[in-house]
Structures are given as C-alpha cells and as structure tokens.
N, C-alpha and C positions, 0 to 999 in steps of 0.2 A: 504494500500500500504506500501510496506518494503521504511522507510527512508533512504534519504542518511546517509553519516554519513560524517560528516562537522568540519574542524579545525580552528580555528582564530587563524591568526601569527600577534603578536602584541595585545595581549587580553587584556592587563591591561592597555591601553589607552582610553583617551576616544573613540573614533571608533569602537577599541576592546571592549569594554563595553557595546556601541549599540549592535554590534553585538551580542554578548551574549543575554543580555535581546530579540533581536528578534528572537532568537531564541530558547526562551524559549518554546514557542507552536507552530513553525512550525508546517503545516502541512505536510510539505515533508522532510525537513532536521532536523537533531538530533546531537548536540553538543557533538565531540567526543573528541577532544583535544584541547586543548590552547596553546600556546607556546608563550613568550618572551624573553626579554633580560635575562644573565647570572645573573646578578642581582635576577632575577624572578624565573629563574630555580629553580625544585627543591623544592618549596615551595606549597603550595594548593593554586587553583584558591582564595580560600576567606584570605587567609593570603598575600598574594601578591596583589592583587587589593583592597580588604577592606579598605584598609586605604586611599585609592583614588578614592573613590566608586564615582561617578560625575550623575551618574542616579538620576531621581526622584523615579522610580521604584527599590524596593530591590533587593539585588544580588540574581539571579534563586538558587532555591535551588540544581538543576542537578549541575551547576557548581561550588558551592564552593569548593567541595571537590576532583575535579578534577585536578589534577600533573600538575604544568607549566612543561613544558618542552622548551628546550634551543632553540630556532630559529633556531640558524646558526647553530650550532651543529647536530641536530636531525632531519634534513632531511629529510632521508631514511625514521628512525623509523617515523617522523608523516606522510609521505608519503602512507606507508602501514597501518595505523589507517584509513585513509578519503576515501574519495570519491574525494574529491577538498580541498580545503581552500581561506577563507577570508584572505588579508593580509593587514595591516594596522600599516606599522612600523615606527618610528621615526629615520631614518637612512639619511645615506649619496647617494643621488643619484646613485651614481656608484653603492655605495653599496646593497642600493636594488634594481637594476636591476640584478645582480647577484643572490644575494638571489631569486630572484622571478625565473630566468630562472633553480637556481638548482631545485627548485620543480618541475617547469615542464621538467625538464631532468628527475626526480626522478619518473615520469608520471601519476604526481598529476598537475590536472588543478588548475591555478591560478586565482581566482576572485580580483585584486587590487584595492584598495581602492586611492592607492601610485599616485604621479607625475610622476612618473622616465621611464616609459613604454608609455606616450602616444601619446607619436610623435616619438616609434619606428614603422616603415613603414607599419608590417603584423601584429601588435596588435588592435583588435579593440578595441575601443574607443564607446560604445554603449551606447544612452538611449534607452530602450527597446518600448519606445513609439515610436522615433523617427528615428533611424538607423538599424532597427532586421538585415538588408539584412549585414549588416557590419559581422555579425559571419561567414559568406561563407568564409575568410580569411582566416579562424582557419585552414583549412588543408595547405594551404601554410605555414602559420608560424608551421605545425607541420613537415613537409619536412623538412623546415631551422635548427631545433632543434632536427633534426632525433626524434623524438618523437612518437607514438602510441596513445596514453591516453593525456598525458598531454601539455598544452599549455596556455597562457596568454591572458586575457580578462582584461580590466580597466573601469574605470567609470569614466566620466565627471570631471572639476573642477566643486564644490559645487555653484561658483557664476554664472555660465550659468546658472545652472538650474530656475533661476528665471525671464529667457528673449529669451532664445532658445527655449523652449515648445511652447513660445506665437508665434515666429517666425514660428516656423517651417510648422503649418498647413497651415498657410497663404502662405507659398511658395510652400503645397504641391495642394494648390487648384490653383497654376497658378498664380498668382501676383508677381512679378519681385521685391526683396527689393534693392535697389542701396546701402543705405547707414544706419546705426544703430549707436548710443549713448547711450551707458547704462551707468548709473552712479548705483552702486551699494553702499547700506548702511547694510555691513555683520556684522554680529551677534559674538559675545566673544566666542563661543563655537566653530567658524570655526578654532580660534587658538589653542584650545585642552584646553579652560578656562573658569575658573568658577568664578564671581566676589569676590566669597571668597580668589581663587589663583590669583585675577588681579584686587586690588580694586584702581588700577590707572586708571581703567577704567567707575568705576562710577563718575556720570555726567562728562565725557568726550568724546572727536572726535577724533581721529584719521585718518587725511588723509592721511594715505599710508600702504600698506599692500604687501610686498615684494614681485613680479613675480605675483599680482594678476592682473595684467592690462593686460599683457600680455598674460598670460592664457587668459583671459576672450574676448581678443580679436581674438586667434589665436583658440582656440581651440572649438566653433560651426563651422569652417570651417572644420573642419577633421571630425564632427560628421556630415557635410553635406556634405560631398566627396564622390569618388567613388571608385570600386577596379579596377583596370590596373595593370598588370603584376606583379600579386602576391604584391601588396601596392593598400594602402589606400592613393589616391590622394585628395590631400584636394582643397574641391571649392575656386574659385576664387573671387565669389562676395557672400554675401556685404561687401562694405567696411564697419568695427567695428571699434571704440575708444570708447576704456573705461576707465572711473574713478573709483577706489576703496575705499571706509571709510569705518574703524571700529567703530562701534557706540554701546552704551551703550544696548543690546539687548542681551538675553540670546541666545535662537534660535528666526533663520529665518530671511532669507536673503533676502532685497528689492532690487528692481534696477526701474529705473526711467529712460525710455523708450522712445528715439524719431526715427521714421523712416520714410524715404521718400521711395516711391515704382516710380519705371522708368515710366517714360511718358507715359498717357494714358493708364497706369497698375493700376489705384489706387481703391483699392475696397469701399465700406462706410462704415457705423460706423455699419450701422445694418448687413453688409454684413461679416466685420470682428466678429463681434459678435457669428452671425450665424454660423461661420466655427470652431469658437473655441469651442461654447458648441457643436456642432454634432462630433468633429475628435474625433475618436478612432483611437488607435495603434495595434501594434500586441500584446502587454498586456493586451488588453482588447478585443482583439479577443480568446486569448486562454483563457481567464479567470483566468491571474495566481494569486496564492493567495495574493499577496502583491499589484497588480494592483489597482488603486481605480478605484470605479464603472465610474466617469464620471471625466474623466483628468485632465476637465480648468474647474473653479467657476469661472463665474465671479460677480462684486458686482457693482450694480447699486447706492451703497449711495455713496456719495462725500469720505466719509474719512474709505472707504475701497478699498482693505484687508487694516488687521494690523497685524504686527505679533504676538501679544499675545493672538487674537480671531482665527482669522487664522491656524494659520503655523501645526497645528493639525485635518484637514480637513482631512479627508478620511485616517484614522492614519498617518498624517504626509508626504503621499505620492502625494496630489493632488498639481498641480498649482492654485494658483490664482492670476486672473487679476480685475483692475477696471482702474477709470480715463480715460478710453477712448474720445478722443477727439479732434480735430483740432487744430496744431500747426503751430505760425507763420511763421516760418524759414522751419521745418520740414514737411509733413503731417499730420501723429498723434503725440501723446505720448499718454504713458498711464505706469501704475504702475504694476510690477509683483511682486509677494514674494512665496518663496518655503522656505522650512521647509530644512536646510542646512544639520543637520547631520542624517534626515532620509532621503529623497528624495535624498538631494545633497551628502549622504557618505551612510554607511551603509544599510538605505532601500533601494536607486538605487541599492545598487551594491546583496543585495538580489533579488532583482525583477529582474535582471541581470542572476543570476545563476537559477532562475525558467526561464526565457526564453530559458537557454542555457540545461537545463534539458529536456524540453518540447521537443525543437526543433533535440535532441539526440544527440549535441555536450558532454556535462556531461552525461557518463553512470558507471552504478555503478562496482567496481572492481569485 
C-alpha cells in the first residue's frame, strides 16, 4: 500500500521525538517533514534535535538528514509535502490554536498532541478505543473552517489515560458511575524531562502539577459526551476530583482509583473483571497497526502493575489495571497505569490518525 506521507510540527521535543522514532516503521505513514521553532529552522533533523536526543532508541536514520523547516512560517510549503501532521509544540495557547487552525485552513488535517483545541466545541477529543463515533464532527468543524481536506482532531490529556479506559467499558456494559477519585502519580517525562535535565526530581514528590487536576477532571466528560448541533456536548455524570503528583518515574503514569456506581447498579469484582478483559474498541475491531491485541491486563499479584515492568505492554499502548477491590467509603478502588508519552501523547494520537485513515476522514492528496 502507497504511504501517507506525515509531518511532525514540533519534532525536536520530546513528543516530537516519539513521534519520529514511531514512525520509523510505520506501516502506513512515512516521515516527510519536521518543522520547528526558528531557532531549529534551517538546520538537519540530527543537528537540531541531537543534542537533545531524550529516546532510549537512536535517532531513525530516514530523519536525520531531513530540513527543519520553520512552523509558523512554512505552512503552505509543509502543507503540500503531507498528507496531515502530528503537532506537538511548546507555545502559547492562543498561539497554537492559530497555528493548528492555519494548517487546516492550508487543508492539511491536524492530529494535536496540544491543550489549546480540546474544549473547542467541533474538535474531537478521541481515544480510538473509547469515543470512534466523536470523528462524525469532522464535517461540521470542516463547514466552520470553510475547509475541504483539512480539519482538527486532539488526543486526550496523558493522565486520563490511566483511569478513563478502566471506566469506560464498565459504563458501556450498563452500570451507572455516580462519582470517581483519581489521584494520579505522573511520571518526569509528562513535563518534556529527563532526570539528567530535572535532577531536582530524584528522590522527590511533587504535589502539584499546573491545570493537571482540572484536565483530569473535566476532560473524560467530553470524551464521554455526545454530538448536538454541530458540538460535542460533554456528559454530565460522574462527578470527578482529582489529585495530581509528580513522582520520581521516568515513564508511566499511575492513578489510584475509587468509584461508587448508583444504587442497585453495582457490578462484582469478577463481573468488573470480566468486562475489562472481553471490551474491544473500534481499534481492535479494525485491526489498526498501533492497537494492542487485548486493551486492559489486568494483574492479579498485590503489587501490580508497576510502571517499570508494565508501562511497555503491548508496545506501550495497552492499559493496565490491578488492586481491585472493596472500599470502605467508596465501592471499589483499584490501580491503573498507562505508559504516558506512548499511549497518553504520541502513540494515542498515532493510533488516532490510523483510525481517522481507516474510517476515510484522512485521505491522501
């Protein structure tokens, strides 16, 4: 099959980086351009990112010798290189919602990795396991943006992904959640760091992590919402509070999980169980390449998951859960961890542009 051909805005970040490396063997997309800041312009993908290479894996060898070219600047010209683009830039709000709506003015589809887009109203907000039907938006937001081709798609914040998966079957088999408690312990690489660039963060804790609570609270409602009048209306229950810490972890992101289900809705341990290792998504109905074979692991030992045995399950893309069990305040709790900057940045938002590929929202120029 003829590849897409794929640009990353923002390449020489960490995100940018993932992405790169994942797409070193695509099977469907093919690494055609990179672009960042002016800084970066201008310079070969291995002279500008080399010196801040943050992978375990070496830089691909397709990209080193490939041209940055300027973000803001260059547009047009990376517009007519792609098929789409990854975007994943360290900018000002305002500022990359603009940036992202010139590509899709330019009618290059946007896959964001970004904040700045996910509580605009015809943007979906998609995990591919959990929301497919959210892409139906894409022609209203492509009306609003007089558009053709191009339009904007986002990916999750990275800390739902380790407690919205485990929710979501269990809501789609019929059991009512009233109320949710995540306390999450994220990982140094959700802030774009590497203990070498943050060694204030060996053996330490950090309780606060700037707009992470808030996301984490507001934002499985929008991925559980529905469309009405051209917007994506976001569900009403369950009520979420969440706590956020930065902890001494390279990747992968825990959250620590209590939820009551409404009166007379409440499933068992084995019945929860049951739902999470049987759900499939529409990832795993089309077979896309990034999809891992079976979505939720769970771990019947006491002291798992962990994320240095874990967070690398099924390349990085599966959830896993354990600790299930009866609590005394709440019903359950139990522990989830996802692999933050595959699952929760980069690989989602791949597994994102193979669903939007499949489904023939992404077609080739």
């Amino acid at each position: 099959m003829e590849k897409y051909k794929v640009g990353v805005i923002g390449a020489t970040g960490m995100v940018g980086q993932r992405f790169v490396t994942l797409l070193e063997r695509h099977p469907w997309f093919q690494l055609t351009a990179v672009a960042a800041s002016p800084r970066s312009a201008g310079k070969t993908y291995e002279q500008a990112a080399g010196p801040r290479w943050a992978m375990a894996a070496p830089m691909p060898e397709q990209a080193k010798a490939l041209t940055v070219l300027n973000a803001q600047e260059d547009v047009e010209q990376i517009a007519g290189m792609v098929d789409f683009v990854f975007c994943a830039v360290d900018m000002k709000k305002d500022e990359i919602r603009a940036l992202e709506e010139a590509y899709a003015k330019a009618e290059c589809p946007v896959l964001s990795n970004n904040s700045a887009h996910r509580w605009t109203g015809d943007v979906p907000m998609i995990v591919p396991e959990l929301n497919p039907e959210h892409a139906q938006i894409i022609p209203a937001q492509r009306k609003r943006l007089g558009t053709r081709r191009g339009f904007i798609a986002v990916k999750s914040n990275c800390s739902i992904q380790s407690y919205a998966p485990l929710l979501t079957p269990l809501m789609k088999a019929g059991y009512e959640i009233e109320q949710v408690l995540a306390c999450t312990y994220q990982a140094i690489s959700g802030a774009g760091k590497t203990f070498q660039r943050w060694p204030e963060m060996v053996d330490n804790l950090i309780p606060y992590i700037g707009g992470e609570e808030e996301k984490s609270e507001q934002e499985p409602l929008k991925v559980w919402g529905h469309i009405e009048g051209g917007k994506i209306v976001k569900a009403a229950a369950p009520a979420i509070t969440a706590q956020c810490l930065r902890v001494p972890v390279s990747d992968g992101h825990t959250a620590a999980v209590f939820v009551r289900f409404a009166q007379g809705k409440k499933p068992t341990q084995e019945q929860i169980k049951e739902i999470w290792a049987s759900f499939k998504g529409r990832a795993q109905e089309l077979e896309l390449p990034s999809a891992p074979k079976q979505f939720i692991h769970y771990f019947e030992e006491p002291d798992r998951p962990q994320a240095k045995l874990d967070r690398e399950l099924e390349g990085g893309m599966a959830i896993c859960a354990g600790r299930l069990r009866p609590d005394t305040q709440y019903d359950y709790k139990f522990v989830g961890l996802s692999h933050n900057t595959l699952r929760g940045a980069a690989g989602g938002n791949v597994l994102l542009a193979e669903l939007l590929c499949a489904e023939g929202y992404i077609q080739r120029r």
